[in-house]
C-alpha positions as CSV (number, residue, x, y, z in Angstrom):
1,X,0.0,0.0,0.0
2,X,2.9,2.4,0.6
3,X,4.9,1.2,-2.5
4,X,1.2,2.4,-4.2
5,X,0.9,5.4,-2.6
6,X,4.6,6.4,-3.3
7,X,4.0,5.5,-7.0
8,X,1.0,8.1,-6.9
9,X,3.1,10.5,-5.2
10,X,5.8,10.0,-8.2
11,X,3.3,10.8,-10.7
12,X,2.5,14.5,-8.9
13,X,6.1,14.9,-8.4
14,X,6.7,14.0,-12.2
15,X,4.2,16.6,-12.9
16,X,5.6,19.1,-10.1
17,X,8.7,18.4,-12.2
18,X,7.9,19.5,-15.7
19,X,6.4,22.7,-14.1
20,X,9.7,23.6,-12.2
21,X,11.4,22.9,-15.0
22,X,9.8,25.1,-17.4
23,X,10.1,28.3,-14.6
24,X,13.9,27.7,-14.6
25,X,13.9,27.7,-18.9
26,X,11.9,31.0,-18.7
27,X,14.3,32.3,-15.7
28,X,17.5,31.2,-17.7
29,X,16.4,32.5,-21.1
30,X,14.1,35.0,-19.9
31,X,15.7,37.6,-22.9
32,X,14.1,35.2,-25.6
33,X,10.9,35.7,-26.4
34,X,8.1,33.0,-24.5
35,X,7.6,31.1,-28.0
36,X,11.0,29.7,-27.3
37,X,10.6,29.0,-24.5
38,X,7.2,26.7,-24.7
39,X,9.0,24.7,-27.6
40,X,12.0,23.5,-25.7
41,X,9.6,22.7,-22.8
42,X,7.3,20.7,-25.3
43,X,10.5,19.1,-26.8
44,X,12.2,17.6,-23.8
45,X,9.1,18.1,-21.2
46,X,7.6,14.6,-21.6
47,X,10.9,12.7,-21.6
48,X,11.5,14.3,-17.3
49,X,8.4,13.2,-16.6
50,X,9.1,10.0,-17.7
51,X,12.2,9.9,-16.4
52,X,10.7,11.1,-12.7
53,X,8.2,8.1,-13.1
54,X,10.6,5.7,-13.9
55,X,12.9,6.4,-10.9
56,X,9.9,6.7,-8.6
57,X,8.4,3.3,-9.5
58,X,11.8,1.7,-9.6
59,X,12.4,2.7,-5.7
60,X,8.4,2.2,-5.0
61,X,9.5,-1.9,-6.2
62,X,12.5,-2.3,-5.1
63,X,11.8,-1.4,-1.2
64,X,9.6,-4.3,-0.9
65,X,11.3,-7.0,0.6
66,X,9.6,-10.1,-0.9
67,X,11.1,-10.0,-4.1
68,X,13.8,-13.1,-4.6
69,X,17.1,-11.8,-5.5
70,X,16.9,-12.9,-9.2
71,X,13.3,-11.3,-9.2
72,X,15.1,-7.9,-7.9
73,X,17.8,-7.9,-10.1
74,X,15.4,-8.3,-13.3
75,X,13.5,-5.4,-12.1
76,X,16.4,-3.3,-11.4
77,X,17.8,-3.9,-14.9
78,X,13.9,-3.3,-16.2
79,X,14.2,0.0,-15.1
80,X,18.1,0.8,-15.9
81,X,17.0,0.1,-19.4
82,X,13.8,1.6,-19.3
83,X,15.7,5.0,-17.9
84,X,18.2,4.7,-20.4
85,X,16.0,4.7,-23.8
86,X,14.0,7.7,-21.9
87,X,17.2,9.4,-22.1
88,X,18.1,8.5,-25.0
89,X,14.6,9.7,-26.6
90,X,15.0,13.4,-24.6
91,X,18.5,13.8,-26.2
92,X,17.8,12.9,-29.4
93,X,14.3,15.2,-29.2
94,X,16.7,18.1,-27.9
95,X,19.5,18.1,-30.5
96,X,16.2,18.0,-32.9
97,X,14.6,20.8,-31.2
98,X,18.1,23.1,-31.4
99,X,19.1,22.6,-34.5
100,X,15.5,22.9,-35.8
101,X,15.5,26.2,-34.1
102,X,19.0,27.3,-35.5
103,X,17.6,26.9,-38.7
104,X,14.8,28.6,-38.6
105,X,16.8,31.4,-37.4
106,X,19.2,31.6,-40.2
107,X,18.8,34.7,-42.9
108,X,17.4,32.8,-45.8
109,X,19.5,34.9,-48.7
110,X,22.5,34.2,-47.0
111,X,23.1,31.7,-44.3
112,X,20.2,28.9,-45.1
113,X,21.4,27.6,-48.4
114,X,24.6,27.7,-46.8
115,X,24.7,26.4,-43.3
116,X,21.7,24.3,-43.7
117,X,23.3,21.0,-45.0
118,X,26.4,21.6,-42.5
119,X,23.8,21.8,-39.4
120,X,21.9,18.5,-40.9
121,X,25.0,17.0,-40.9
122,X,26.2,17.7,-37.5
123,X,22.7,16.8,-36.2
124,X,23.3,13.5,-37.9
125,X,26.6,13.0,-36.0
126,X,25.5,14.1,-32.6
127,X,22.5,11.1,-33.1
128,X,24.8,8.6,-33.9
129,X,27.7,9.5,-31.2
130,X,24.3,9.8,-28.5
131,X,23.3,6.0,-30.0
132,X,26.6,4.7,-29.2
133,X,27.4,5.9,-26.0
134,X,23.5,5.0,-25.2
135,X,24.9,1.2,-26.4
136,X,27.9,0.8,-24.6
137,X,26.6,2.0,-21.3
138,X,24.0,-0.3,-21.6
139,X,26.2,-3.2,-22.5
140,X,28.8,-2.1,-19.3
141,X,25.4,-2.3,-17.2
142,X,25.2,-6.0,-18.1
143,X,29.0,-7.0,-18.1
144,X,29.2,-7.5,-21.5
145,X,32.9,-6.1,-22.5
146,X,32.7,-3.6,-25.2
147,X,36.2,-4.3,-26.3
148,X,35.2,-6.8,-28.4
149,X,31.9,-4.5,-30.2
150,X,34.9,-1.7,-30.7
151,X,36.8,-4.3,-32.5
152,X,33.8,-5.4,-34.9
153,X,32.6,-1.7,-34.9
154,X,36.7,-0.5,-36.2
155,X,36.5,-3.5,-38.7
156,X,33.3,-2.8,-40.0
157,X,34.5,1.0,-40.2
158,X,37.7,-0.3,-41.9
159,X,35.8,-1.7,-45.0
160,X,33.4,0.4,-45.2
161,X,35.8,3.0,-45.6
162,X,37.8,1.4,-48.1
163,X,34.5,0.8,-50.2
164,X,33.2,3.9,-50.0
165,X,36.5,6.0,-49.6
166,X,35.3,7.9,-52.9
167,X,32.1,9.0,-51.2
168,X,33.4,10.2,-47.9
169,X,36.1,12.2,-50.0
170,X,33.4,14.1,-52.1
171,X,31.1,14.3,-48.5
172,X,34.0,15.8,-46.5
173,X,34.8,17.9,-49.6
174,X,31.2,19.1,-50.1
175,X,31.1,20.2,-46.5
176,X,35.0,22.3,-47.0
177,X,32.9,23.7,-50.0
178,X,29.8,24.7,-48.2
179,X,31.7,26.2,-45.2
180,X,34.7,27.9,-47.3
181,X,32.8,29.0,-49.5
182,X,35.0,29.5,-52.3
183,X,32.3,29.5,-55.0
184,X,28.0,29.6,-54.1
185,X,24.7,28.6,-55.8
186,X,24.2,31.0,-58.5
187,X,27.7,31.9,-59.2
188,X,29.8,31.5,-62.6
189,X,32.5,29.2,-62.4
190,X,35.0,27.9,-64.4
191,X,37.4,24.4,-63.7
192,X,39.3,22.0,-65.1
193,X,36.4,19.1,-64.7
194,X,35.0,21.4,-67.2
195,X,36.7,22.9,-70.0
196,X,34.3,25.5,-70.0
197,X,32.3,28.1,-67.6
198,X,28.9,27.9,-66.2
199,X,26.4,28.6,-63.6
200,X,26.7,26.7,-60.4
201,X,23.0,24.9,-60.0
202,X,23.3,23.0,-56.4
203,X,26.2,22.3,-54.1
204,X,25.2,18.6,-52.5
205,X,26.9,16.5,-50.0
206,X,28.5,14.7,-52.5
207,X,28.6,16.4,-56.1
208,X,28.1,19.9,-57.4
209,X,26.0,20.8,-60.6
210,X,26.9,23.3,-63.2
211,X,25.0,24.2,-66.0
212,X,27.3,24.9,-68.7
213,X,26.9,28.2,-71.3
214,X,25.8,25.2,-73.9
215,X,22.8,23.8,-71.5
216,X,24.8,20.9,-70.1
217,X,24.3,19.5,-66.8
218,X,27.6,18.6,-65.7
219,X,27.7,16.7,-62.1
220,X,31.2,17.0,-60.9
221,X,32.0,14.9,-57.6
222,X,33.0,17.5,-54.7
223,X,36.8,16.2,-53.8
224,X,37.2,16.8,-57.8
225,X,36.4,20.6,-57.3
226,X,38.0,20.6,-54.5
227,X,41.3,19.3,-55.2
228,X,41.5,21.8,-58.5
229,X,41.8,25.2,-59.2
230,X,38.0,27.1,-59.5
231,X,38.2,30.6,-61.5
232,X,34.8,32.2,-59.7
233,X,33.6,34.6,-62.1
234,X,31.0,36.0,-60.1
235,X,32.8,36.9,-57.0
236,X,33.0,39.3,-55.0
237,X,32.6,41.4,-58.3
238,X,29.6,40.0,-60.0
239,X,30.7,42.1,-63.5
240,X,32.7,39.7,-65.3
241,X,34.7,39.4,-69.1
242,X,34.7,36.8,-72.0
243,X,37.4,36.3,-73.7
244,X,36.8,34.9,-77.2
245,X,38.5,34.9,-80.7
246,X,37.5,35.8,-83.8
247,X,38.8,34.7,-86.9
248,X,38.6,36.9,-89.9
249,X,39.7,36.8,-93.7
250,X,42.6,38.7,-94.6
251,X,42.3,41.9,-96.0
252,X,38.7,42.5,-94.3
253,X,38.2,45.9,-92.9
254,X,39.4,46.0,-89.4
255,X,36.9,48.7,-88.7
256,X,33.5,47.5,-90.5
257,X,34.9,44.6,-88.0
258,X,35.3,46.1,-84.6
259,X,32.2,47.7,-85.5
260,X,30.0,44.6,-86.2
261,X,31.1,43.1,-83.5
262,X,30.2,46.0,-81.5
263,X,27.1,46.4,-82.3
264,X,26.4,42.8,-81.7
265,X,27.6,42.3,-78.0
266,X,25.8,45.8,-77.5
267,X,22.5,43.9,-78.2
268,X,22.7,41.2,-75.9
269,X,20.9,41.7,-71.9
270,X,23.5,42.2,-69.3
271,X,26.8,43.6,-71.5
């Protein structure tokens, strides 16, 4: 009857919880306007309360004194994992919520086309590092030595690598690009991979695309651009020259020429 009554009391104090922790978010960030405020609460809110539960029920159990010791160990490892993934779900949930929010914040005719993949991919990364520290801790909780997963995990890593070494050249390169920016969506370019200039189209994670001055869509792997020299046409001076020769026959009129020519660059938008 206790145990029941504590278990009740756990579920107030998981709501008590939630409450005190969203005075201390508005006390912290209180320069922020509330609509921040409410969303991190919302994001991570559920996961304390669950969390409170979980640790009340687990001592509401394990004070009772008729449990057999195999019984008590079960439960105890019950609620170690059942803790754990509640973690787990609030951290992933939080890194969501903060680099949703950083996104959302970034000036959409400079930064978002810009930072956007770099922030996805660094969410990515924190999910996978939070997942594998989630793993080992659990398998340290149960003895098993994680000595033996590192050694599968660096194999697996190992040839992996090796197969895909191309694509986590042209992913690390993409990410230089988007970060460096030596060249940006909308600019004229010109590179070796090329032989020619043209407008860049999209900067992915793993190839660029350039529309050439003929209507070609080239796709040129990142670590290609990157390892190469890039003749940015656009940038910082968006006024730009074409060189181009003209062949004419001997004894024409150098003048009717230059004036032709003239009067034919004159007519095109943007000379």
């Amino acid at each position: 009857i206790i145990s029941v009554g504590i278990s009740f009391l756990g579920y107030l104090l998981a709501l008590l919880a939630v409450k005190l922790f969203s005075a201390v978010v508005r006390r912290v960030v209180g320069h922020t306007s509330s609509a921040f405020d409410d969303a991190f609460v919302e994001a991570v809110g559920q996961e304390i309360q669950w969390l409170v539960m979980v640790l009340v029920l687990r001592y509401a159990l394990l004070r009772l004194d008729f449990w057999s010791d195999g019984l008590r160990t079960t439960i105890d490892d019950f609620f170690f994992l059942l803790g754990l993934l509640v973690i787990v779900a609030g951290t992933l949930k939080l890194i969501q919520f903060v680099g949703q929010w950083y996104r959302d914040h970034l000036d959409p005719d400079k930064d978002k086309t810009r930072l956007e993949p770099v922030t996805l991919l660094l969410q990515r990364s924190a999910y996978g590092l939070v997942l594998v520290i989630a793993v080992s801790i659990g398998l340290n909780h149960f003895g098993i030595q994680i000595t033996i997963l590192a050694g599968i995990l660096i194999l697996g890593a190992l040839v992996v690598g090796l197969g895909a070494r191309d694509v986590i050249a042209d992913a690390i390169s993409g990410l230089i690009i988007l970060m460096d920016q030596p060249f940006r969506v909308g600019d004229i370019i010109a590179t070796d991979e090329l032989g020619t200039w043209g407008k860049v189209i999209d900067i992915g994670t793993r190839t660029t695309r350039i529309l050439t001055r003929d209507k070609r869509m080239a796709i040129v792997p990142n670590s290609r651009i990157g390892a190469r020299q890039v003749l940015n046409y656009t940038f910082p001076e968006p006024n730009y020259r074409v060189y181009s020769e003209i062949l004419v026959a001997y004894g024409s009129d150098f003048d009717r020429v230059r004036r032709v020519v003239h009067d034919a660059v004159r007519g095109i938008d943007g000379i």
